[in-house]
LOMARKE-118613 format. One line per 3 residues: number of its first residue (from 1); their letters; for each residue x, y, z of N, C-alpha, C, CB. Coordinates in pm, whole numbers, plus 50000, padded with zeros to 5 digits. Glycine has a CB too. Example, Ala and Ser with C-alpha at 12.3 -4.5 7.8 and 13.67 -1.06 7.14 Angstrom:
BEGIN
1> as> 51319,49431,50780,51230,49550,50780,51320,49670,50780,51131,49553,50905  51285,49775,50708,51367,49894,50714,51290,50003,50787,51408,49940,50572 $
//
This chain:
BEGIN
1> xxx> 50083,49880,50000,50000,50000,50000,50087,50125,50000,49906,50000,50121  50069,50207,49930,50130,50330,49888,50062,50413,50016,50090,50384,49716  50214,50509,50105,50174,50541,50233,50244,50677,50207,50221,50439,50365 $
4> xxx> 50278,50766,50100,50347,50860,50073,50231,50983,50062,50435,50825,49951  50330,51096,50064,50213,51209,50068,50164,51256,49910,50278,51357,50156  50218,51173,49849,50188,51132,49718,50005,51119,49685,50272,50982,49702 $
7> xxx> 49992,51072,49838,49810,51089,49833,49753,51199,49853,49731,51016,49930  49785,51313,49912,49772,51438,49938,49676,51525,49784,49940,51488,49972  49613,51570,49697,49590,51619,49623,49519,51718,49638,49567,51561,49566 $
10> xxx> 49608,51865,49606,49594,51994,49630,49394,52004,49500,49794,52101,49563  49315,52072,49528,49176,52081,49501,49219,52231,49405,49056,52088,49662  49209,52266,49315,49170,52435,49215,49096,52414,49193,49221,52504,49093 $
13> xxx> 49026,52493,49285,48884,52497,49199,48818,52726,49241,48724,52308,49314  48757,52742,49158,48728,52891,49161,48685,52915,49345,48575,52932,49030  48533,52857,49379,48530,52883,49496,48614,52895,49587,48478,52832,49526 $
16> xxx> 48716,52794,49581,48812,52785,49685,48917,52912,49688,48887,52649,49665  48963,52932,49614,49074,53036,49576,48994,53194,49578,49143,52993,49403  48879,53175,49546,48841,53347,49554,48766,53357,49739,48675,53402,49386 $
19> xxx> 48824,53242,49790,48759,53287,49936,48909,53237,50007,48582,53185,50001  49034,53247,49960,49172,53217,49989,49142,53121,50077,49266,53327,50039  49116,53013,50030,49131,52843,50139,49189,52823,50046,49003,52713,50195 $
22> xxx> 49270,52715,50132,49370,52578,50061,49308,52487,50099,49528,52546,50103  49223,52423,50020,49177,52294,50034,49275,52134,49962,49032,52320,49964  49309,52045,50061,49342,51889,49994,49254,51811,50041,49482,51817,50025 $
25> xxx> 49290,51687,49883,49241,51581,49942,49313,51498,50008,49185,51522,49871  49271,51373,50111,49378,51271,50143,49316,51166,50042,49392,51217,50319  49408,51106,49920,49332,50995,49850,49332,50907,49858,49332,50976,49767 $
28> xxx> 49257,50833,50030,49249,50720,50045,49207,50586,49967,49205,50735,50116  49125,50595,49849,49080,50531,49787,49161,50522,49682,48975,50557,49776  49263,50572,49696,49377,50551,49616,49421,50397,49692,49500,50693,49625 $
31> xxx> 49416,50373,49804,49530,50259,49864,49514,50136,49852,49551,50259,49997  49397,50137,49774,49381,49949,49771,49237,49942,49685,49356,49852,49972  49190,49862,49615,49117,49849,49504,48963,49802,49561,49194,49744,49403 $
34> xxx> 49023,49696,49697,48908,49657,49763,48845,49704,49862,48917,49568,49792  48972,49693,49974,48987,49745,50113,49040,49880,50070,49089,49655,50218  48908,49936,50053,48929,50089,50044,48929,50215,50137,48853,50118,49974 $
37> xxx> 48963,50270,50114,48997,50394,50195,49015,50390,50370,48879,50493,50160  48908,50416,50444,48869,50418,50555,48886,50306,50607,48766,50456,50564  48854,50209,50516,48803,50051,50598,48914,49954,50630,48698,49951,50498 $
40> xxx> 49054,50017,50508,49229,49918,50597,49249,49951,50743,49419,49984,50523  49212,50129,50723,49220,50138,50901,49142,50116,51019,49239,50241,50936  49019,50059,50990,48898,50006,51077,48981,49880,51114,48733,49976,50991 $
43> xxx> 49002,49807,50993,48984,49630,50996,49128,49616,51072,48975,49526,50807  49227,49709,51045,49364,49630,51093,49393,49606,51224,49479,49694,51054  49309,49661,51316,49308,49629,51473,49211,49496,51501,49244,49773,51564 $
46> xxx> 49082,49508,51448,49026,49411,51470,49083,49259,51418,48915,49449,51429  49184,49265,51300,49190,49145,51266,49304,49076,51359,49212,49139,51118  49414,49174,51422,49484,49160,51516,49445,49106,51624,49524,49245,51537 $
49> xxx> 49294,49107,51642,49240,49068,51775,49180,48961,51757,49155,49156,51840  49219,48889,51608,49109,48761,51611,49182,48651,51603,48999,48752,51490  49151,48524,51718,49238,48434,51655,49208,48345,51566,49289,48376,51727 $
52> xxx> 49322,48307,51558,49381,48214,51393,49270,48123,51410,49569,48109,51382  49217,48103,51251,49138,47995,51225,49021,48012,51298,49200,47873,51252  49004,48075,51367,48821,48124,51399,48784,48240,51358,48771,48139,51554 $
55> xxx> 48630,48252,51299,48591,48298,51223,48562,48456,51238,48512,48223,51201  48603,48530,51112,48554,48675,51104,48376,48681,51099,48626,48749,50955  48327,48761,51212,48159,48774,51202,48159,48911,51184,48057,48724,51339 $
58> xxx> 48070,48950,51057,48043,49124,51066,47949,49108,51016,48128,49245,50999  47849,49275,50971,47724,49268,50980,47739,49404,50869,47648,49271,51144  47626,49402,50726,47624,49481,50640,47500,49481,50556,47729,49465,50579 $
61> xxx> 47466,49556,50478,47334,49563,50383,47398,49518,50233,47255,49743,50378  47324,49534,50154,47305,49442,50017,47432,49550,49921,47088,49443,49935  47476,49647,49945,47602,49744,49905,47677,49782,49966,47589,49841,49864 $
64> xxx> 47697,49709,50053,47774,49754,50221,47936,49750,50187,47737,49608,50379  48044,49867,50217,48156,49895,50118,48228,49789,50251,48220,50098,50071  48169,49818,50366,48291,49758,50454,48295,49575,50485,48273,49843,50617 $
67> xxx> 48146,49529,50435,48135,49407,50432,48218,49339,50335,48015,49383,50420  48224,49348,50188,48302,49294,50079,48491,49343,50114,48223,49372,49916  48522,49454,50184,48657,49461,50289,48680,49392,50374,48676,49555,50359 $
70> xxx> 48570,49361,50482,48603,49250,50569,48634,49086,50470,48458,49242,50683  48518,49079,50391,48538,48968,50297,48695,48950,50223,48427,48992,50184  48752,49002,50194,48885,49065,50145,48955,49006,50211,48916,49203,50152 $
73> xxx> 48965,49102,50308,49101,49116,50458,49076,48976,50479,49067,49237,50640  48965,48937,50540,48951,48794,50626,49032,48727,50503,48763,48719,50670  48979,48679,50400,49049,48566,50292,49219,48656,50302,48946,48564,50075 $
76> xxx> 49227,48738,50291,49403,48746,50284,49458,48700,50434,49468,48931,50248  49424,48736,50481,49482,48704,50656,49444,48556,50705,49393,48822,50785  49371,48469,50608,49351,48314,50617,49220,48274,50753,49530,48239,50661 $
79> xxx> 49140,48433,50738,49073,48392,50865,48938,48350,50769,49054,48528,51006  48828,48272,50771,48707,48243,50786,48601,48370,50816,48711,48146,50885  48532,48386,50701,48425,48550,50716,48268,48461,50693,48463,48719,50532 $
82> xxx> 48190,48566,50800,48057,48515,50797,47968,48677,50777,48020,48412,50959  47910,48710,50703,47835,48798,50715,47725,48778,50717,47848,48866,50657  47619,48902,50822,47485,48938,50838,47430,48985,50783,47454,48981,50901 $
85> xxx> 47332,48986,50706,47298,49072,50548,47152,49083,50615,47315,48968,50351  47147,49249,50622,47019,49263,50629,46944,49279,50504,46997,49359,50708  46807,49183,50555,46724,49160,50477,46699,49028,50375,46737,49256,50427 $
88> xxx> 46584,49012,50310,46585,48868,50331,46653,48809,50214,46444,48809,50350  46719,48731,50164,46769,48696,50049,46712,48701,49897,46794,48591,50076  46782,48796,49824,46765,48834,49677,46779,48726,49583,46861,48934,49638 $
91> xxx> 46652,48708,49486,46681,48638,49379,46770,48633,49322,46629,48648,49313  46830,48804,49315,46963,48854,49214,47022,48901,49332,46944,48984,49075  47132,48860,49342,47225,48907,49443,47282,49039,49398,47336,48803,49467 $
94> xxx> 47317,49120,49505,47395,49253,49458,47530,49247,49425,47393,49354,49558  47613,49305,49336,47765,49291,49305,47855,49294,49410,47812,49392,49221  47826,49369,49525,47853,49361,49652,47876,49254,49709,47780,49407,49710 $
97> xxx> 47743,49180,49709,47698,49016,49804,47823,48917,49681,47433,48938,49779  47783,48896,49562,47851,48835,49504,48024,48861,49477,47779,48834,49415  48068,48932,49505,48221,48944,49555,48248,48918,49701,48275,49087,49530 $
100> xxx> 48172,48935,49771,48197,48912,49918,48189,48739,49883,48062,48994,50048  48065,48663,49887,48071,48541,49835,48202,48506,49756,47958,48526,49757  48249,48568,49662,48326,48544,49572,48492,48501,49681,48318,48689,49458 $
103> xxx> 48535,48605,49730,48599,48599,49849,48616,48502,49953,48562,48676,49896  48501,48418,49948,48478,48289,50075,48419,48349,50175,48616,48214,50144  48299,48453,50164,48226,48476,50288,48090,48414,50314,48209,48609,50299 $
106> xxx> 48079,48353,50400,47971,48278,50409,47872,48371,50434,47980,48174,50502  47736,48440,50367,47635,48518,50349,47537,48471,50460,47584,48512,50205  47487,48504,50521,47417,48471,50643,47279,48574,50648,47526,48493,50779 $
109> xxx> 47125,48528,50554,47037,48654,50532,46934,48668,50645,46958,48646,50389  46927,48810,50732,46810,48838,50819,46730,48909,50832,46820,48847,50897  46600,48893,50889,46495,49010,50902,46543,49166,50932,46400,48969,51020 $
112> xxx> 46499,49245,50872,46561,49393,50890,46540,49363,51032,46482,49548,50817  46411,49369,51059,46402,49365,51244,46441,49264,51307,46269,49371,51309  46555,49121,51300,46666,49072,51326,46796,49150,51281,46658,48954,51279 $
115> xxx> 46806,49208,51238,46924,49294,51193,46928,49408,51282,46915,49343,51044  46841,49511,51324,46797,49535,51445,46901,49530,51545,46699,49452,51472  46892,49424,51573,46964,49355,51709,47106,49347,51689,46913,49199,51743 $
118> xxx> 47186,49406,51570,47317,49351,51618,47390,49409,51682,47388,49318,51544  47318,49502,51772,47452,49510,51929,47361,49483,52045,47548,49702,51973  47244,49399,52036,47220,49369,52165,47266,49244,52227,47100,49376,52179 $
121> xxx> 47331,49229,52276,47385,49125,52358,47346,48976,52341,47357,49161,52484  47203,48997,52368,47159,48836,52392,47170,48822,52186,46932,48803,52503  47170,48879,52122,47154,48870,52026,47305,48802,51927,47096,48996,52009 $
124> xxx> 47419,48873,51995,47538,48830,51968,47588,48725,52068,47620,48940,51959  47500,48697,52152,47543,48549,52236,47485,48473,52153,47490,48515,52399  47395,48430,52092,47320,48353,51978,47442,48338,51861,47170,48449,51915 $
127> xxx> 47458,48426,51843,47568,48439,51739,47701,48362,51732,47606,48564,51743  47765,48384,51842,47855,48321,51905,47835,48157,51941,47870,48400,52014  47716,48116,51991,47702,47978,52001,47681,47881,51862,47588,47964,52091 $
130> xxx> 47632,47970,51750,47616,47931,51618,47727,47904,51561,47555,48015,51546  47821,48039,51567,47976,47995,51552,48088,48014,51631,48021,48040,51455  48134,47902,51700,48222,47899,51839,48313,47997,51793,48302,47747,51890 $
133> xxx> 48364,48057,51903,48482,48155,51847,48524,48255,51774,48534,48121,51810  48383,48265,51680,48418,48416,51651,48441,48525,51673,48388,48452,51620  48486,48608,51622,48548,48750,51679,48434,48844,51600,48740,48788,51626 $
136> xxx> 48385,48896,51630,48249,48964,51580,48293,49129,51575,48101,48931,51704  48290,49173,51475,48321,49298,51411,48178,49377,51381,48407,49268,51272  48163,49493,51460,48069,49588,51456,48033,49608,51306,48117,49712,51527 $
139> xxx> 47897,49628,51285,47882,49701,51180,47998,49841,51109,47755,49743,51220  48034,49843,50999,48107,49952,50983,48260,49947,51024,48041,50049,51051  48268,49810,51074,48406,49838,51154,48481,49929,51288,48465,49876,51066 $
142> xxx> 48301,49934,51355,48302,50024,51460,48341,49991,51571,48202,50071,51480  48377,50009,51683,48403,49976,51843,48551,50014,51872,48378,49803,51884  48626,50020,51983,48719,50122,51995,48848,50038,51887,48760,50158,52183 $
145> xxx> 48901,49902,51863,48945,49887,51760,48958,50003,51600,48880,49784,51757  48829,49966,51584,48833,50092,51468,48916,50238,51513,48659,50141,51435  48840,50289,51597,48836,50400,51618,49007,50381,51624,48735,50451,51738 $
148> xxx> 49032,50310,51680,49244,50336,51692,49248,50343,51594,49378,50224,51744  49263,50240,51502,49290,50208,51371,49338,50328,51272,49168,50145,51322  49148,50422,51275,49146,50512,51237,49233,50651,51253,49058,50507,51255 $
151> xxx> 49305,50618,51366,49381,50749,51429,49529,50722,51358,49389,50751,51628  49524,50617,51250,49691,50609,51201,49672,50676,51058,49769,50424,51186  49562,50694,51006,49477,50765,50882,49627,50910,50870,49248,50841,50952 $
154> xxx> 49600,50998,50964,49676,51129,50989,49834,51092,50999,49621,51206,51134  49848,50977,50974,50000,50914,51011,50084,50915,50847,49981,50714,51090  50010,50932,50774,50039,50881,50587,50090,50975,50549,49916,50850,50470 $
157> xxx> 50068,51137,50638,50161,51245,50550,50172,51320,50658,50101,51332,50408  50287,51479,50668,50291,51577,50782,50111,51672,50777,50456,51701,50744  50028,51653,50839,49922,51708,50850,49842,51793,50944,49881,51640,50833 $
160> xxx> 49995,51815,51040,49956,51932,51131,49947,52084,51096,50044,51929,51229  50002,52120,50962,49975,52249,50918,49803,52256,50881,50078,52281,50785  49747,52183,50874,49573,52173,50891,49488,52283,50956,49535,52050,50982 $
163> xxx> 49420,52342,50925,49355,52407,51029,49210,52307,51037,49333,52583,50991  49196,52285,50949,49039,52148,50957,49079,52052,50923,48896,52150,50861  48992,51910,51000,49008,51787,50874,48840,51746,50877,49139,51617,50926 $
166> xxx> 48801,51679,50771,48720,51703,50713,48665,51523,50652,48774,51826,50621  48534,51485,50728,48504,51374,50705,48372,51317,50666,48540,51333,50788  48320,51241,50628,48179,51162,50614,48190,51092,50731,48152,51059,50480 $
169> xxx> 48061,51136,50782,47974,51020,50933,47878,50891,50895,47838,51127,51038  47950,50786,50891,47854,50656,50886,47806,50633,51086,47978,50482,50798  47905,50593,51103,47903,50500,51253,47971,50622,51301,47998,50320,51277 $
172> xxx> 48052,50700,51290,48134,50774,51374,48232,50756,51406,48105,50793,51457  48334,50645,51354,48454,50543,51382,48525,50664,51314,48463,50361,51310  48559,50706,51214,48675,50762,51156,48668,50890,51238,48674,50777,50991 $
175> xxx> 48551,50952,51268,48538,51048,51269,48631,51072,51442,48383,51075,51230  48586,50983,51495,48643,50959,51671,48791,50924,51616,48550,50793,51792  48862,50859,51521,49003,50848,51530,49095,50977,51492,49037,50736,51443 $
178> xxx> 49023,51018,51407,49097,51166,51335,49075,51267,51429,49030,51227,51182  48995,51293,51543,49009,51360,51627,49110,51300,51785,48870,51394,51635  49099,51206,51764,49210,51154,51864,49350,51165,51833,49195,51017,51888 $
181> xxx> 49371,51188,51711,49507,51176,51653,49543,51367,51593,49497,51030,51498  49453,51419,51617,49464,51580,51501,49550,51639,51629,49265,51705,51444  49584,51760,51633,49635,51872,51707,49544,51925,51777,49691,51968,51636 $
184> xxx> 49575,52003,51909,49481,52108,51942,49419,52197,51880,49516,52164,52006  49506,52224,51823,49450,52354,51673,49397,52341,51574,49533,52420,51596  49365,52207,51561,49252,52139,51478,49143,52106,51481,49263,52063,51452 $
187> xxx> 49016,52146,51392,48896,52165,51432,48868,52048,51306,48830,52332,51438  48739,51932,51378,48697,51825,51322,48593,51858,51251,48674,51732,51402  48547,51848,51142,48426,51861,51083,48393,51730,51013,48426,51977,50992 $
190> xxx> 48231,51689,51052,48222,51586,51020,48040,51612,50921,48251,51486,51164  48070,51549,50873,47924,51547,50763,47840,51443,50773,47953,51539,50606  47756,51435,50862,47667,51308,50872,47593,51264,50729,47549,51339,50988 $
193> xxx> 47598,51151,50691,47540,51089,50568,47396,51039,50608,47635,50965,50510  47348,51006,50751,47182,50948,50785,47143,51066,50853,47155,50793,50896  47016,51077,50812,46907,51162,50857,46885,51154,51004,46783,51126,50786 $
196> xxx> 46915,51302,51066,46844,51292,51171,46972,51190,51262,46677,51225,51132  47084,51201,51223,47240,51178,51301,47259,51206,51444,47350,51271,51241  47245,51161,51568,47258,51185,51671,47389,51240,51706,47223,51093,51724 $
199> xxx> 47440,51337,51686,47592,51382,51716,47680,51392,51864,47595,51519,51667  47593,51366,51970,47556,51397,52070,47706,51313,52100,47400,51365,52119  47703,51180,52094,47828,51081,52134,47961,51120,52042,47783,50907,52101 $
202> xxx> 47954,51238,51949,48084,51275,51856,48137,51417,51900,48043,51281,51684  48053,51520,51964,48086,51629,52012,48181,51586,52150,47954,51715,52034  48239,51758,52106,48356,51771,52210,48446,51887,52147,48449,51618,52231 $
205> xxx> 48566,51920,52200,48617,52002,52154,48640,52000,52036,48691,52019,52203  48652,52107,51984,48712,52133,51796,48663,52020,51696,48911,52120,51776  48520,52021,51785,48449,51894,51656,48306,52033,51594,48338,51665,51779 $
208> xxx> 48299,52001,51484,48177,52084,51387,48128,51981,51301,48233,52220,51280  48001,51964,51315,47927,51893,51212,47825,52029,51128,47822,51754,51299  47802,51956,50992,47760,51976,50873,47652,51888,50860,47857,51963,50780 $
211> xxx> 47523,51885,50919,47390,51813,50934,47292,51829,50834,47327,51850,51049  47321,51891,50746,47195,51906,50659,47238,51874,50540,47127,52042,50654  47343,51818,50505,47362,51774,50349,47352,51591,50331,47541,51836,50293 $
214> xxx> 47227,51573,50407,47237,51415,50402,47130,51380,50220,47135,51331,50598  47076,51515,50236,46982,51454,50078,46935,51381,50092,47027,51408,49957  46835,51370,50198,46730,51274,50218,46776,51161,50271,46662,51243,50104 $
217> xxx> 46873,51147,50316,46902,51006,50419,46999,50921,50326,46737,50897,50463  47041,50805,50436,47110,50717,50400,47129,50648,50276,47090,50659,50465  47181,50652,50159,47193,50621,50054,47124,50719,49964,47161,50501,50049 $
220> xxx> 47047,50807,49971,46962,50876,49899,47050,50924,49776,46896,50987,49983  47020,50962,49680,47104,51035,49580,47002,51112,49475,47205,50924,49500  47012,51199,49481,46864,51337,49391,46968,51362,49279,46800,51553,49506 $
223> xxx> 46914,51395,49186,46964,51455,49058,47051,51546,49087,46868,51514,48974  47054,51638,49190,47132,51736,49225,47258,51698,49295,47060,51818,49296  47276,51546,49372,47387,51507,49412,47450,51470,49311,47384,51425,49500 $
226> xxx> 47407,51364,49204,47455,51344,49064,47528,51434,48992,47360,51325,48990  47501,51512,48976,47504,51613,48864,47617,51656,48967,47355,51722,48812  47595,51685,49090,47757,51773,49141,47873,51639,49129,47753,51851,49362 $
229> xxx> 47862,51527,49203,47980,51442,49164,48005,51421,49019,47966,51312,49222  47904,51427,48902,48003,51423,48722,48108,51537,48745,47885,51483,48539  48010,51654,48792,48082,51826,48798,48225,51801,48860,47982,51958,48920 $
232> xxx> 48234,51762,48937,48342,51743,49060,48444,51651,48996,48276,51667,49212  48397,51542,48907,48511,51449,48855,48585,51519,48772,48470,51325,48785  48478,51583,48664,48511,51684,48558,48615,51762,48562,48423,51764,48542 $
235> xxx> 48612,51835,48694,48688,51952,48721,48815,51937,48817,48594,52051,48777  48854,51764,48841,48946,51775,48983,48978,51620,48948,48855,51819,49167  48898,51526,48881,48955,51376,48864,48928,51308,48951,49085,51355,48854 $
238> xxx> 48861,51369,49073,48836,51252,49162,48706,51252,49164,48892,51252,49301  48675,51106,49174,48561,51016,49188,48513,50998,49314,48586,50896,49142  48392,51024,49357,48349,51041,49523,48182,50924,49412,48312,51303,49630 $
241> xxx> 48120,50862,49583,48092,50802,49579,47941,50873,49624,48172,50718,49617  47811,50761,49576,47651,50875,49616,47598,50862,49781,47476,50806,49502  47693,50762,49872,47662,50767,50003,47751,50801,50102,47620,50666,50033 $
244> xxx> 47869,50845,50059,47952,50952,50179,48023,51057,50117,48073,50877,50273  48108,51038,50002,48192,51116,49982,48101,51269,49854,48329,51004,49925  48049,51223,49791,47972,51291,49707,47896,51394,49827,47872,51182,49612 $
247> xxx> 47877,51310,49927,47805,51461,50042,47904,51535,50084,47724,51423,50202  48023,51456,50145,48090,51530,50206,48211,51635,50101,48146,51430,50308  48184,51619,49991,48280,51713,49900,48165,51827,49888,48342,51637,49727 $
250> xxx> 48016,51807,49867,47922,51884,49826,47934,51993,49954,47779,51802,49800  47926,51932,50102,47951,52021,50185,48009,52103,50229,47949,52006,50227  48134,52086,50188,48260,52157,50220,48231,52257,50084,48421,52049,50226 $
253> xxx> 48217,52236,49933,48207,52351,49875,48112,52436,49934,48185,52336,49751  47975,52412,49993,47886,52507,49990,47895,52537,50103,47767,52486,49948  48004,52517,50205,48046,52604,50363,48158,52674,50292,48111,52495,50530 $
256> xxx> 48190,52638,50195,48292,52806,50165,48238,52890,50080,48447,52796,50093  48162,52865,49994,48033,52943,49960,47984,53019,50071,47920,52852,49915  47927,52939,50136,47868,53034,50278,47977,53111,50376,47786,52922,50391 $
259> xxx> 48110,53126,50324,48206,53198,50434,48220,53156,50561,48172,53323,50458  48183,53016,50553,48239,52911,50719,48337,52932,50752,48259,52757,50728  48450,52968,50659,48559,52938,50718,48634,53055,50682,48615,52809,50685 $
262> xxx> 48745,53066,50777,48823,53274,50740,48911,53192,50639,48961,53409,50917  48956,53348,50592,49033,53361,50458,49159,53229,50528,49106,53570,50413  49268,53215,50451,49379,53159,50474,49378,52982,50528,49436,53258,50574 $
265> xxx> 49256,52949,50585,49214,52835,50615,49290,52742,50558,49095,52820,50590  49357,52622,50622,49347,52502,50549,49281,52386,50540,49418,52470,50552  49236,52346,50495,49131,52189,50497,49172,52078,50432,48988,52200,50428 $
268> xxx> 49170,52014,50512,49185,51876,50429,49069,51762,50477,49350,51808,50459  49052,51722,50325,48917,51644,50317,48995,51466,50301,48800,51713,50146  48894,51400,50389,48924,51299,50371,48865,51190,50291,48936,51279,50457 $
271> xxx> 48912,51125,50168,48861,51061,50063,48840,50942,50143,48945,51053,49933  48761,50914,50160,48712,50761,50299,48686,50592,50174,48450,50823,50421  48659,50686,50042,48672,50529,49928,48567,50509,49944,48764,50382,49952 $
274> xxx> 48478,50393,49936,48397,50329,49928,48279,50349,49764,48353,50356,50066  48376,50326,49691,48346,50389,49556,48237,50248,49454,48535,50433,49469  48254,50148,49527,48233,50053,49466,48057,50061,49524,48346,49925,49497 $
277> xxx> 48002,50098,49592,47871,50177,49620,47809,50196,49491,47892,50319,49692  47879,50280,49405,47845,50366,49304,47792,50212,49200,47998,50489,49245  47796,50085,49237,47764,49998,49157,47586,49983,49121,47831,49881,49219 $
280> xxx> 47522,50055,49251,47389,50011,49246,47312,50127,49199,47340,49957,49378  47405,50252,49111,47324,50294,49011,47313,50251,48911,47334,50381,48985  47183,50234,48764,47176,50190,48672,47248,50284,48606,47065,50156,48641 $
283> xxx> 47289,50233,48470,47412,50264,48402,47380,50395,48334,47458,50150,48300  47501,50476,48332,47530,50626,48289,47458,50693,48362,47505,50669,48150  47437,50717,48509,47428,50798,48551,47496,50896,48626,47374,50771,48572 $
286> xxx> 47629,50828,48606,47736,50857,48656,47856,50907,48556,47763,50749,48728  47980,51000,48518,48051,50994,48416,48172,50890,48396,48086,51109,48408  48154,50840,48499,48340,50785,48543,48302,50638,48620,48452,50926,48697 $
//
């Protein structure tokens, strides 16, 4: 994996420069084809914590970027993957499900309202007696594992000249590592992607969320998110995805539009990957 600041990519674009910010990207989704962006640094603590030859358990939906990563990682690291797929099993499997399968993950399909349950306890004791020994990985790659993981993200280039860093909110895992790892003088901004985001467990010092660019909730994507990620590839080459990164690039232009941030600012946005999402639009609606 390419760990140079080689990932760093300075953003020209008009807004930015006529309100003097320096905006970069970090191009995580540069680092690996599968295990993309965000999700090498979720998984690499947890897989550390699992032992040999008993099984990887995680839990994902029918396009889930971090499920077909766990599927990945587990087959390279020789561990055994079981996933929770909410909802009930598809005639046509999603490109998602069928690479995870493809991988050696054993697909495991449940009631949304069994899916529900996967952090209640009695629910993952069931789990556990089904398969002895597994090491059971949060949805998202969440629980304080991740969250370390995530704090080596800021480790890939010098990134204390920052005045922001700048993220998409699934679970809140990246978002809790990049603030554990930033400077004092660094202010967190995070962009919730689900409607109606409880921020409550992510606040704290030099944290700012961006709550209103979810576009209708979790996966949602309107003509108007579309049309800005072609715009955005068009004009900069990078490819953002219609359930985190496509919000969180949309947000950050239209908070410097709105004069969020003073002149001289620096930001750096974090490319979190999960591009392979972009599979469950029908074709050309996308440029790239």
């Amino acid at each position: 994996m390419n760990h140079q600041a080689s990932l760093i990519q300075r953003l020209q674009l008009p807004a930015f420069t006529a309100s003097q910010i320096h905006v970069d990207v970090m191009r995580l989704d540069q680092l690996h084809p599968i295990v993309s962006g965000n999700k090498w640094f979720k998984l690499q603590k947890h897989l550390a914590l699992a032992s040999p030859g008993r099984p990887i358990l995680t839990f994902g939906g029918a396009w889930s970027n971090h499920l077909v990563a766990t599927a990945y990682a587990a087959k390279q690291a020789g561990f055994p993957a079981i996933g929770i797929i909410r909802g009930e099993q598809p005639s046509s499997p999603s490109a998602t499900l069928t690479d995870a399968a493809a991988y050696g993950m054993q697909l495991e399909f449940v009631s949304r309202e069994q899916y529900g349950q996967k952090e209640n306890p009695t629910f993952l004791q069931q789990l556990t007696h089904r398969y002895p020994g597994a090491y059971i990985i949060p949805e998202g790659g969440g629980g304080i594992p991740g969250i370390t993981g995530s704090q080596d993200i800021l480790q890939l280039a010098d990134t204390t000249a920052y005045t922001h860093i700048c993220c998409a909110i699934g679970t809140g895992t990246t978002f809790l590592g990049l603030h554990r790892a930033s400077t004092p003088q660094q202010t967190i901004i995070g962009v919730p992607v689900l409607k109606g985001f409880d921020t409550s467990s992510l606040s704290g010092p030099r944290t700012l969320f961006l709550p209103q660019y979810h576009f209708g909730g979790y996966g949602r994507h309107p003509q108007i998110l579309l049309d800005f990620m072609n715009d955005f590839h068009r004009d900069t080459g990078i490819p953002t995805d219609i359930v985190y990164t496509g919000k969180l690039f949309y947000a950050i232009r239209e908070s410097i539009r709105q004069h969020l941030f003073h002149a001289h600012s620096r930001l750096l946005i974090i490319h979190s990957g999960g591009l392979q999402g972009n599979r469950s639009l029908p074709p050309r609606k996308l440029d790239f």
